[in-house]
N, CA, C and O of each residue as an XYZ file, in Angstrom:
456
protein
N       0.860     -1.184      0.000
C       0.000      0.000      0.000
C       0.898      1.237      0.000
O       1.902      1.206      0.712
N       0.676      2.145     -0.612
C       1.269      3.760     -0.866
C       1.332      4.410      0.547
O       0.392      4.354      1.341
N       2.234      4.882      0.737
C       2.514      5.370      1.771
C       3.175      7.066      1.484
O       4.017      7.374      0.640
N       2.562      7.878      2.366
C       2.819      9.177      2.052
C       2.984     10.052      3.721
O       2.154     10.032      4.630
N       3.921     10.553      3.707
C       4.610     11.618      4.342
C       4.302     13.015      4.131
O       4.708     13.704      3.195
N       3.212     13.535      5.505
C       2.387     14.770      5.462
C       3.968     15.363      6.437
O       4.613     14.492      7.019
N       4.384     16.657      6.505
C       4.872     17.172      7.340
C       4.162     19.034      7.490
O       4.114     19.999      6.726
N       3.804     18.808      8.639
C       2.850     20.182      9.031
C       4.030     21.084      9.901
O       4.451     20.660     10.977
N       4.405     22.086      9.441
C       5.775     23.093      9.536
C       4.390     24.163     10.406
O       3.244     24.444     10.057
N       4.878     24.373     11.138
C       3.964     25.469     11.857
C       4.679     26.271     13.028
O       5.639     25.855     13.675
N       4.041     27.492     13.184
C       4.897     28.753     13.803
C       3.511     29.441     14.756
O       2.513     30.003     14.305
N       3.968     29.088     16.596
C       2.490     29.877     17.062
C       2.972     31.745     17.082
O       4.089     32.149     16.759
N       2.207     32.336     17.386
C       2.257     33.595     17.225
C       2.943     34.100     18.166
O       3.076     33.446     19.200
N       3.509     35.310     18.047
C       4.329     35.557     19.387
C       3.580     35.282     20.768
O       2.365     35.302     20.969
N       4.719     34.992     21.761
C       4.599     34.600     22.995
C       3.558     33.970     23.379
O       3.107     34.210     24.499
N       2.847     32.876     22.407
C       1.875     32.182     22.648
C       2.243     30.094     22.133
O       1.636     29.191     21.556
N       3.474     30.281     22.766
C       3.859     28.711     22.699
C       3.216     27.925     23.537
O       2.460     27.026     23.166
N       3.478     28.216     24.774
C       2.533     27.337     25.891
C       1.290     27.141     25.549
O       1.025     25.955     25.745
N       0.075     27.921     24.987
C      -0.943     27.990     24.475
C      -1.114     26.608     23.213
O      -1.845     25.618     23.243
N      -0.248     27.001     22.316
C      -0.442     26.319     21.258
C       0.404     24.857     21.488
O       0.342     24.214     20.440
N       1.002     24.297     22.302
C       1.408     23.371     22.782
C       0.463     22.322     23.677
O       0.378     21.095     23.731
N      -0.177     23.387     24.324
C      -1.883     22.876     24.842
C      -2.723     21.884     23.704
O      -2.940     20.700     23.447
N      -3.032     23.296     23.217
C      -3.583     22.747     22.093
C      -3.275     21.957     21.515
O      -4.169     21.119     21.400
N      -2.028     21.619     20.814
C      -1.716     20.046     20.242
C      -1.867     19.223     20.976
O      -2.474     18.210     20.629
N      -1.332     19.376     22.337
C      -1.523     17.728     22.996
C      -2.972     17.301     23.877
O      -3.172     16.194     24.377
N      -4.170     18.800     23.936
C      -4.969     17.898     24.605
C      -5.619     17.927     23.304
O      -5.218     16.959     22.657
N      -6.494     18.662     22.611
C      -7.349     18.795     21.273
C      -6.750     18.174     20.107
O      -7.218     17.120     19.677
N      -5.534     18.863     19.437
C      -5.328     18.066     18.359
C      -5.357     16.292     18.282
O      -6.167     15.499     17.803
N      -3.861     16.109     19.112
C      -3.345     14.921     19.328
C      -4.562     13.415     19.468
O      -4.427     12.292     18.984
N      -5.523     13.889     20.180
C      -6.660     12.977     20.560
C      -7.495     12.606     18.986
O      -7.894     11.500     18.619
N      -7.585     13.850     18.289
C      -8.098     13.356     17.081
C      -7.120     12.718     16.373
O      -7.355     11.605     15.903
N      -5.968     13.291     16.210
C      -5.309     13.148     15.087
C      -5.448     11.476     14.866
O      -5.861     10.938     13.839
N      -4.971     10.758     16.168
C      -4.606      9.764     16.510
C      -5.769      8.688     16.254
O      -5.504      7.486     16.228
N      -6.645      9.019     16.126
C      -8.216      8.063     15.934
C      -8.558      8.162     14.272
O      -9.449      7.395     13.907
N      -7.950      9.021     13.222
C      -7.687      9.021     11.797
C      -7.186      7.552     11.557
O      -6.274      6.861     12.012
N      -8.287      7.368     10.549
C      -7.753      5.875      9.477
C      -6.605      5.904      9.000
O      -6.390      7.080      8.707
N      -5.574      5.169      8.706
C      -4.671      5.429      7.936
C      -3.622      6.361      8.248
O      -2.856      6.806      7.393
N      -3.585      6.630      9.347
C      -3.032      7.884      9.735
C      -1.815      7.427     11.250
O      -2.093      7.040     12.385
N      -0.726      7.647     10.711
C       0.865      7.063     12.129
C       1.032      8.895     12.513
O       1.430      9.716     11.687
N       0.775      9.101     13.407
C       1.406     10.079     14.284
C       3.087      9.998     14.516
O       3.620      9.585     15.546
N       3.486     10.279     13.830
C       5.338     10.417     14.103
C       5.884     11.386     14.959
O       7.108     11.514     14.951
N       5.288     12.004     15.605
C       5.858     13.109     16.178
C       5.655     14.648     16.332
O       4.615     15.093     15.846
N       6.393     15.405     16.862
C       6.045     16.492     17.001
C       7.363     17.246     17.302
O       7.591     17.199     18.511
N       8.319     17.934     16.602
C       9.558     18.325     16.784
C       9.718     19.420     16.724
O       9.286     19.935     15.693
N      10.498     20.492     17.896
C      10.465     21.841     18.016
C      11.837     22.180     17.268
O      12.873     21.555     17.497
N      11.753     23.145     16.426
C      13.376     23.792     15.447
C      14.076     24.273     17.017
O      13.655     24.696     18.094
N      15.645     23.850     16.280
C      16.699     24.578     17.557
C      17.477     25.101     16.650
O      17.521     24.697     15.488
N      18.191     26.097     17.137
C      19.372     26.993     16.196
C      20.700     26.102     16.221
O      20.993     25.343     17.144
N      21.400     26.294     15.151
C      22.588     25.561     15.119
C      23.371     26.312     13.985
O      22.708     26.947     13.165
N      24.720     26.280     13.887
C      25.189     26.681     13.358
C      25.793     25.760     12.430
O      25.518     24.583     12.661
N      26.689     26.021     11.251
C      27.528     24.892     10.506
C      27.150     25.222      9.029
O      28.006     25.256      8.144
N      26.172     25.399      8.864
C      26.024     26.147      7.403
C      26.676     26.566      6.916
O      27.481     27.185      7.611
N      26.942     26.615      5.189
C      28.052     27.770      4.488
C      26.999     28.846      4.423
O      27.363     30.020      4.359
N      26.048     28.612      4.432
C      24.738     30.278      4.290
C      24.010     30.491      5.841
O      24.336     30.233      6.999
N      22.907     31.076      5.201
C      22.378     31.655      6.394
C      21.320     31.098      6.056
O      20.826     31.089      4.929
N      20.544     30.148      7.908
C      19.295     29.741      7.553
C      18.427     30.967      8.479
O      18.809     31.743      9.355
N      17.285     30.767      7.930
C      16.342     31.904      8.961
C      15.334     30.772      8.828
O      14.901     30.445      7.723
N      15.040     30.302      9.715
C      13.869     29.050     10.197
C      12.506     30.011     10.324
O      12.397     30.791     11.270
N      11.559     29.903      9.379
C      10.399     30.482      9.413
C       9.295     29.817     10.351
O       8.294     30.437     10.710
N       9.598     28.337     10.761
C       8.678     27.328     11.216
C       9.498     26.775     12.798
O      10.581     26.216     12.971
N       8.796     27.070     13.441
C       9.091     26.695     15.146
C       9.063     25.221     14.986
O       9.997     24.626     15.524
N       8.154     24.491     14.336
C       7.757     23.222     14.958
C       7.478     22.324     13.510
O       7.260     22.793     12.393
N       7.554     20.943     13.891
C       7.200     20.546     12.673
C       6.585     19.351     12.989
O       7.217     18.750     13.859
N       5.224     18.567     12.473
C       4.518     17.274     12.927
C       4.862     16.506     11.698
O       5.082     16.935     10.566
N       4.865     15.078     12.223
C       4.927     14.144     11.132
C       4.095     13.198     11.025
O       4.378     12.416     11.933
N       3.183     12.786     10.416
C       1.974     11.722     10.065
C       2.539     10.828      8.871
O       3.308     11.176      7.975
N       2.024      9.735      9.069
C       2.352      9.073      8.132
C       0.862      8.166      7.531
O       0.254      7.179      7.946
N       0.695      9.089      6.367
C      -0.843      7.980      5.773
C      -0.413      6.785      4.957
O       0.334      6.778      3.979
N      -1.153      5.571      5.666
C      -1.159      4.963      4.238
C      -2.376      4.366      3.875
O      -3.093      3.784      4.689
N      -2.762      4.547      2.110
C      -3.814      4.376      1.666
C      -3.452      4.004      0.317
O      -2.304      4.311     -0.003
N      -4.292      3.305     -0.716
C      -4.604      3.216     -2.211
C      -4.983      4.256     -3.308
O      -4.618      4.263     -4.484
N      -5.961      5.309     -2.526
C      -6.412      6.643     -2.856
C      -5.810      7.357     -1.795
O      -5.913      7.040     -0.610
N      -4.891      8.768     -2.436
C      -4.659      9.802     -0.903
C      -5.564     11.068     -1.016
O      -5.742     11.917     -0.142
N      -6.169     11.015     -2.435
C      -7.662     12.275     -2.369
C      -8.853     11.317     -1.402
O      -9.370     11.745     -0.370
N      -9.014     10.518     -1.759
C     -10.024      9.959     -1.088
C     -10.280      9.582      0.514
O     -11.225      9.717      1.292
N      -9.447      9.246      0.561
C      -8.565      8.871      2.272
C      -8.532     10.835      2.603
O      -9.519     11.275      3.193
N      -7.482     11.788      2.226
C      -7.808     13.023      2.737
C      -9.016     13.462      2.980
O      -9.194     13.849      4.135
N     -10.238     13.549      1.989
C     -11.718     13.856      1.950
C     -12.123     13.419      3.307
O     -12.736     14.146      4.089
N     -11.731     12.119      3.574
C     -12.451     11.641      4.936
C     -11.937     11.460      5.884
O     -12.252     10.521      6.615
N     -11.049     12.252      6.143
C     -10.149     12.966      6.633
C     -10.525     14.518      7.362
O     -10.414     14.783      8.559
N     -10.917     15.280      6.454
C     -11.423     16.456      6.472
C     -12.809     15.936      6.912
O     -13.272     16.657      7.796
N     -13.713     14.783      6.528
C     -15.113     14.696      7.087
C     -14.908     14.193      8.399
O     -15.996     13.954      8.922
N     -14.019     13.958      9.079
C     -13.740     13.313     10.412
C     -13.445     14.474     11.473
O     -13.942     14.546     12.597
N     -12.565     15.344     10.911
C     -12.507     17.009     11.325
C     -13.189     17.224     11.173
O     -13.759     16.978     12.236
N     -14.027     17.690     10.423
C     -15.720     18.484     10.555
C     -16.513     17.983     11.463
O     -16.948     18.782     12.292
N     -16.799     16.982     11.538
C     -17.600     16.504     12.405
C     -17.284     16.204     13.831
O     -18.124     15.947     14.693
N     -15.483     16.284     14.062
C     -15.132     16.465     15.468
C     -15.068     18.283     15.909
O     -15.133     18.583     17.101
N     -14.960     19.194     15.021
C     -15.405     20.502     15.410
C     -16.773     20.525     15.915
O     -17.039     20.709     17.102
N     -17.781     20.305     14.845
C     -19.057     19.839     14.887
C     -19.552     19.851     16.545
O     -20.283     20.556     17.240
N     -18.743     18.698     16.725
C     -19.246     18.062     18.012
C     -18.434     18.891     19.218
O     -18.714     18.749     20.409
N     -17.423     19.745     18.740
C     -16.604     20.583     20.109
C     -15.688     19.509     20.576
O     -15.391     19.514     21.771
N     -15.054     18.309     19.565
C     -14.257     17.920     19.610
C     -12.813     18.447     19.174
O     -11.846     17.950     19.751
N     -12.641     19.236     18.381
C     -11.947     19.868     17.533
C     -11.693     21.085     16.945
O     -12.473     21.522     16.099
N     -10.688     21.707     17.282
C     -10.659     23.236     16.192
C      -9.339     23.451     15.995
O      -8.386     22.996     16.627
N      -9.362     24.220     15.020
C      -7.513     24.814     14.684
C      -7.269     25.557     15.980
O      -8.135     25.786     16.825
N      -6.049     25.891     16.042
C      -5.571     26.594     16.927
C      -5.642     27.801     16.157
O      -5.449     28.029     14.963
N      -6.057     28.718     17.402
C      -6.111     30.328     16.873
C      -4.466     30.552     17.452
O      -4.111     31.730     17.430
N      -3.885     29.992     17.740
C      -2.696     30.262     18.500
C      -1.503     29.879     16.668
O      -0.281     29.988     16.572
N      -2.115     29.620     15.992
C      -0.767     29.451     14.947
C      -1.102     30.527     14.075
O      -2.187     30.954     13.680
N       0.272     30.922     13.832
C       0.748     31.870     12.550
C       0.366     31.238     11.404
O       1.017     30.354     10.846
N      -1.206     31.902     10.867
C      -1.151     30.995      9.703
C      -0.766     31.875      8.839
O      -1.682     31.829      8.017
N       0.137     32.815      8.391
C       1.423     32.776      7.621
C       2.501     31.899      7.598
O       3.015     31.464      6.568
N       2.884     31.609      8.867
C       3.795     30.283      8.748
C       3.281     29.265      8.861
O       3.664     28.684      9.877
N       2.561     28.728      8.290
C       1.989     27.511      8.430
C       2.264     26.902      6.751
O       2.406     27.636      5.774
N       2.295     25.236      6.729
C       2.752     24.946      6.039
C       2.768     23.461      5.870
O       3.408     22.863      6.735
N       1.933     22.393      4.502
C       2.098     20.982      4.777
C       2.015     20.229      3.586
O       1.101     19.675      2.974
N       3.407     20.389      3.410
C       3.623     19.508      1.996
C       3.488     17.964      1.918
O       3.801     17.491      3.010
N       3.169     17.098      1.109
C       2.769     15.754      1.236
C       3.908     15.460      0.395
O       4.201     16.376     -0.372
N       4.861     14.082      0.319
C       5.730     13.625     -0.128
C       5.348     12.359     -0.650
O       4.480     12.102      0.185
N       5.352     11.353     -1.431
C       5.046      9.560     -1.285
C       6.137      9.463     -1.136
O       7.005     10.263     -1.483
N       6.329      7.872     -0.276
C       7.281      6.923     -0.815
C       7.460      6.426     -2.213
O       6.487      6.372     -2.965
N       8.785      6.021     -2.642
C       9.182      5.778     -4.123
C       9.363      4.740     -4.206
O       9.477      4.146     -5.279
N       9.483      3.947     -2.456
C       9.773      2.881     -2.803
C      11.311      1.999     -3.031
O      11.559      0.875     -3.468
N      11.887      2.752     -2.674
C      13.539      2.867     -2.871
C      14.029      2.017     -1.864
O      15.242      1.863     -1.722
C-alpha cells in the first residue's frame, strides 16, 4: 500500500507557545490519533545551530509528522477532512487560533519505494 509523508511546519504567534502546545496535545493529538490510515510520528520543536556555508532563517518553530497509508490519498484526505468536521461539529476539535497561519505549512511527499 502507498505510503505518504504529510509534514505540518507550523509557527504559534508571538509569545503564545505554551498555548499552542496545549492545544496540540490535549485537542489536536486525541483526534489526530483516531484518523484511518493515519501514524502520528511526532512532534519536533526547530533549535538553532550553526555549521552552514549560508544563512538559515527558520520560518517554522515546529514541525509534525503523520504518516498515511492508503490506495487513494484524495479519497482517504476527503475523509479525513469529514472526520474534522464533524469532530469541530461536536466541540471535539478546532484549529488553533494560537498558529501563525502565515507560517503555516504541509507539503505531502510519497514513498518511491527505494
Amino acid at each position: 500500500m502507498p505510503q505518504y509523508l504529510m509534514l505540518a511546519f507550523s509557527q504559534p504567534l508571538e509569545g503564545r507557545d505554551e498555548e499552542f502546545n496545549d492545544w496540540y496535545d490535549n485537542v489536536a493529538m486525541p483526534v489526530y490519533r483516531s484518523l484511518p490510515g493515519v501514524t502520528c510520528l511526532g512532534r519536533f520543536k526547530s533549535l538553532p545551530h550553526t555549521g552552514y556555508e549560508f544563512e538559515m532563517d527558520l520560518e517554522f518553530g515546529y514541525v509534525s509528522v503523520y504518516l498515511h497509508e492508503t490506495d487513494d490519498f484524495d479519497r482517504h484526505f476527503s475523509q479525513i477532512m469529514e472526520i474534522l468536521e464533524k469532530a469541530t461539529a461536536e466541540g471535539n476539535y478546532h484549529f488553533s487560533d494560537t498558529i501563525d497561519k502565515t507560517h503555516f505549512f504541509e507539503p505531502l511527499f510519497v514513498n518511491l519505494g527505494d
